[in-house]
Each structure stands twice: as structure tokens, then as C-alpha cells.
C-alpha positions as CSV (number, residue, x, y, z in Angstrom):
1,X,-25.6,-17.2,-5.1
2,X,-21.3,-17.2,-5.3
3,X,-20.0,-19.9,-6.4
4,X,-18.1,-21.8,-3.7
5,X,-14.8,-21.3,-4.8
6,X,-15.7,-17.2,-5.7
7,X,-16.2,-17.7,-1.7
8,X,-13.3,-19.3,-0.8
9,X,-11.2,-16.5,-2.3
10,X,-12.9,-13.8,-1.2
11,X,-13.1,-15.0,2.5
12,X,-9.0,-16.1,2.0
13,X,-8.1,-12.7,0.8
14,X,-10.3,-11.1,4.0
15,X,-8.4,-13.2,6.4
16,X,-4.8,-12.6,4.2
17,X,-5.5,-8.9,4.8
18,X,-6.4,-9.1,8.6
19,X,-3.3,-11.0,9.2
20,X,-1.2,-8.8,7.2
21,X,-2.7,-5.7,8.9
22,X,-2.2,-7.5,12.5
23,X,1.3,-7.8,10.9
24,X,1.9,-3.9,10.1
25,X,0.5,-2.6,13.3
26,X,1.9,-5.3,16.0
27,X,5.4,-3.5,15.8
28,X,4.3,0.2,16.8
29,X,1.9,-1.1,19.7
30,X,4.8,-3.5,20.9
31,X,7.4,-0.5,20.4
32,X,4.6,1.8,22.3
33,X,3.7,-0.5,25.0
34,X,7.1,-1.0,26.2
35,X,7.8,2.7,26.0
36,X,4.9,4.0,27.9
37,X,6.3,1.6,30.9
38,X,9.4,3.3,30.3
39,X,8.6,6.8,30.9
40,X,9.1,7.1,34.9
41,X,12.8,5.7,34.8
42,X,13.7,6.8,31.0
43,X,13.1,10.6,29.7
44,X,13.7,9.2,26.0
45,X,10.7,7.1,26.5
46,X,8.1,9.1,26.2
47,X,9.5,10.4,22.7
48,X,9.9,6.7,21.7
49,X,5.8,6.1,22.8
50,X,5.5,9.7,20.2
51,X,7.3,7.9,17.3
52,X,5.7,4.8,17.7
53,X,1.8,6.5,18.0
54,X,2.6,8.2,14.8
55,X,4.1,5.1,13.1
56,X,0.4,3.5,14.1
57,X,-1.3,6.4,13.0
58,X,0.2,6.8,9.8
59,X,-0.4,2.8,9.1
60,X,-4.1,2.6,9.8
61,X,-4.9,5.9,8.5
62,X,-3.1,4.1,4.8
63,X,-4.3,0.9,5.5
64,X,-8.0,2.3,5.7
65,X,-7.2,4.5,2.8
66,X,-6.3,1.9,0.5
67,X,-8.5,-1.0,1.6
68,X,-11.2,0.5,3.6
69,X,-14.8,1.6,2.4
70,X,-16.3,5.5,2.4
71,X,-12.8,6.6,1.1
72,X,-13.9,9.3,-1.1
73,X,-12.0,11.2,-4.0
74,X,-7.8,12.2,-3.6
75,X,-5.8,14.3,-5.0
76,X,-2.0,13.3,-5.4
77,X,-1.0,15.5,-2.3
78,X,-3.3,14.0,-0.1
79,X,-2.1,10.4,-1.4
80,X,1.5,11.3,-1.1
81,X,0.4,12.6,2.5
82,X,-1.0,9.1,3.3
83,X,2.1,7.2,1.9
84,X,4.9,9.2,4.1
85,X,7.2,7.3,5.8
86,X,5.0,3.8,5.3
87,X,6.8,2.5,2.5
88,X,9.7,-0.1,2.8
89,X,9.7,0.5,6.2
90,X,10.3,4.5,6.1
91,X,13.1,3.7,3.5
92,X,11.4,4.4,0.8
93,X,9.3,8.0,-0.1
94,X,6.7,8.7,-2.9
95,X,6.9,11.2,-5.6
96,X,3.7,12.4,-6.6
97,X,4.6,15.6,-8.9
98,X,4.4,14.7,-12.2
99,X,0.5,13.9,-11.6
100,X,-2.0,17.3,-12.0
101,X,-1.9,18.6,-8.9
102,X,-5.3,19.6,-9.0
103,X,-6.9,16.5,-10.5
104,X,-8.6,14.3,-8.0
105,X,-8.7,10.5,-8.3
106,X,-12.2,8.7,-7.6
107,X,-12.4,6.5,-4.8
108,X,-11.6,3.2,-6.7
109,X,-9.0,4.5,-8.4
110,X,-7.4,6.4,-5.6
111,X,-7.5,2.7,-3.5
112,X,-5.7,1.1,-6.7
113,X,-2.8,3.9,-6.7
114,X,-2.1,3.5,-2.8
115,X,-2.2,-0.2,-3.0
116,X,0.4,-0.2,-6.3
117,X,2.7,2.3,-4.8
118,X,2.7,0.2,-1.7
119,X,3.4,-2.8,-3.7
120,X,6.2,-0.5,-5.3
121,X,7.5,-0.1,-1.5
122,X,7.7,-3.7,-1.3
123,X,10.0,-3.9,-4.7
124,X,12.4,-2.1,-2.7
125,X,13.9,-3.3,0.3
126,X,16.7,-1.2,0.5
127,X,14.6,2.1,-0.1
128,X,14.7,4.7,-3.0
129,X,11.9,6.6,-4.1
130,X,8.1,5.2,-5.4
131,X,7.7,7.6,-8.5
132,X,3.8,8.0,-9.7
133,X,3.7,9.4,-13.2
134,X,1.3,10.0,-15.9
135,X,2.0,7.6,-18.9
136,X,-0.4,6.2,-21.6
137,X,-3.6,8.3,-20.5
138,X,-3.1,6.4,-17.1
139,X,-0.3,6.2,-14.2
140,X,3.1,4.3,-14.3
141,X,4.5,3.2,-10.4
142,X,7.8,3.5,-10.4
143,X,9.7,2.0,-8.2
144,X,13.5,3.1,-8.5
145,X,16.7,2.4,-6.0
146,X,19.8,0.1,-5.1
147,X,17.5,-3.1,-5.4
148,X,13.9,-3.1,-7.0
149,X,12.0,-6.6,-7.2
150,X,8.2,-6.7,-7.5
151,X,6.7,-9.2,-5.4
152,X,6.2,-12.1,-7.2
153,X,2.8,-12.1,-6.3
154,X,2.2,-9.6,-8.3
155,X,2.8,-11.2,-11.7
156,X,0.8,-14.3,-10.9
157,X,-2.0,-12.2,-10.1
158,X,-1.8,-9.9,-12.7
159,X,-2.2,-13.0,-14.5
160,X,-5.3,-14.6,-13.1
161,X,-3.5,-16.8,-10.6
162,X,-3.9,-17.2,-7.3
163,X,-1.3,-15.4,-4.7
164,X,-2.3,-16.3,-1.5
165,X,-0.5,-15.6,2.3
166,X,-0.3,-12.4,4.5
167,X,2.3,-11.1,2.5
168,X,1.2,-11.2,-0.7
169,X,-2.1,-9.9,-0.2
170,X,-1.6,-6.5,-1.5
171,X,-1.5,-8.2,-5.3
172,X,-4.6,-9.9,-5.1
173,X,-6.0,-6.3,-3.5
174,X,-4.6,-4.6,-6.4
175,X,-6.1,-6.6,-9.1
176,X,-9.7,-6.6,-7.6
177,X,-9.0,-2.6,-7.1
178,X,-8.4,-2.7,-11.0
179,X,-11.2,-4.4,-11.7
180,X,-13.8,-2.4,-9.5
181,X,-12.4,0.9,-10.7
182,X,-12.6,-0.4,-14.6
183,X,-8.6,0.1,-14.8
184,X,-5.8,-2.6,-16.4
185,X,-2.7,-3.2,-14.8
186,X,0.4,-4.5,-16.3
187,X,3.8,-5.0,-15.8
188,X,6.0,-3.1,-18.0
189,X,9.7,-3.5,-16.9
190,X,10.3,-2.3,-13.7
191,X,7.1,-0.2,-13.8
192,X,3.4,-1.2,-13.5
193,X,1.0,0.4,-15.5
194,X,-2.4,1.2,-14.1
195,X,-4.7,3.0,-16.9
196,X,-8.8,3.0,-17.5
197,X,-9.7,0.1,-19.2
């Protein structure tokens, strides 16, 4: 049986990321809703209910990507595929090709890459570019623009501590992604370091 408090955190960090996807995917639907009661009396309306579809689209398909079960085994192109025009807002864009372009990342691993480069798309609120590149038999995130501040959540959990709260769930995801896929992550400058244990 869990101990208590291994059952407090994992039924926290379930309700952290169901309020942080309600979050994410309120914005299209709002945007879509008013659009589609739009289109009789505005011909740009239906294009705004297009852009907004695709915005949700593109979010859940991520969101069940990185934190989802059944997700099966990526290759860089299909993660960079998954991570266009979510992170930062649309600001920022991934580069995925330094990695082999024909290696494909198991299932744990490809969940721990998608949640660290949208952790990278945090560290950038102004936008720039979320760079994945081999480094030390592993993969650096790098995170490069105007502005680039991890989440502080992201140190304390790296660290064992708790980082609790919608917004910060995606630190807590990655270090239980580490830990199921038997990788280490650290923070190495202004890059994070994910490599097999």
C-alpha cells in the first residue's frame, strides 16, 4: 500500500495537471465559441473559429503526447511536429536537427523531451527558439532568446522539492518522466540536460 503522503502528491500533481490543461485549452474554445456566433454577420469569423480549432488541436494532441498513456516511440520530426506553434504562446519554435533524424525515442523518453522543451517554452516569454541537441550521450534543451528564465519550479524539483500549483506542474511531470524512463536531468546554465541514467 502508498504511503499517504506518496498519495497526496500523486493525486496533487493529477489535479495540478487538470487545472493546467483546463488552463491551455479554455482560450481556443472561448476564442472559437465566440467566433462560430460570429459567422452570419462577420466573414472573418469563420477563419478566426479555423485558427482557434487548430490552436485546440495542436494543444491536446501535445498535451496527450507528453502526458498521456499508449504514446508510442518518436522520432524528432514527429516531436517537433507536435511542439509547433505551442510554445510560449506561438512565440517560441523548436529546433530539432541536430538530433538523428532517424533515431526514434521510446515512449518514456519521448514524454520527458516534450515536457522539457515545453518547460524551455516557458523560460522564454518573449519567444526565440527551443533548441534540442545531442550532448553527453543524452539531449541538452536549449532554450535561447531576448529573455530566458526557467521556471523556478524546475530547480526545486530537480532537487527533490515539492513545486506545487497549475503552473508549475510541468516540473514535477518532468522529474517523474526522468525517473520512469531511467534518465537524469540537470540544470547546466541556461540548458537542462536530460541523459540515461
Amino acid at each position: 500500500m502508498a504511503e499517504p503522503g506518496v498519495l497526496f502528491g500523486d493525486v496533487a500533481l493529477a489535479q495540478d495537471l487538470c487545472a493546467r490543461l483546463c488552463h491551455d485549452l479554455v482560450g481556443p474554445l472561448g476564442t472559437m465559441a465566440g467566433a462560430v456566433e460570429m459567422v452570419g454577420d462577420d466573414p472573418e469569423a469563420a477563419e478566426l473559429a479555423r485558427e482557434a480549432t487548430a490552436s485546440l488541436r495542436g494543444k491536446l494532441q501535445l498535451w496527450r503526447a507528453a502526458c498521456g498513456a499508449g504514446t508510442g516511440p518518436m522520432r524528432p520530426a514527429e516531436m517537433a511536429e507536435l511542439l509547433d506553434g505551442t510554445l510560449a504562446g506561438g512565440r517560441a519554435t523548436a529546433q530539432v536537427d541536430s538530433l538523428p533524424p532517424g533515431h526514434s525515442f521510446e515512449a518514456p523518453a519521448a514524454q520527458l523531451l516534450l515536457v522539457a522543451a515545453m518547460l524551455a517554452g516557458e523560460a522564454l516569454p518573449r519567444g526565440g527558439i527551443v533548441r534540442l541537441e545531442p550532448e553527453g550521450g543524452g539531449v541538452a534543451v536549449r532554450p535561447e532568446g531576448r529573455v530566458v528564465a526557467w521556471p523556478a519550479a524546475l530547480a526545486a524539483s530537480l532537487a527533490g522539492q515539492p513545486a506545487e500549483g497549475p503552473r508549475a506542474v510541468l516540473a514535477p511531470m518532468l522529474a517523474r518522466l526522468a525517473a520512469a524512463a531511467g534518465w537524469r536531468a540537470a540544470l547546466l546554465g541556461e540548458a537542462l540536460l536530460l541523459r540515461p541514467a
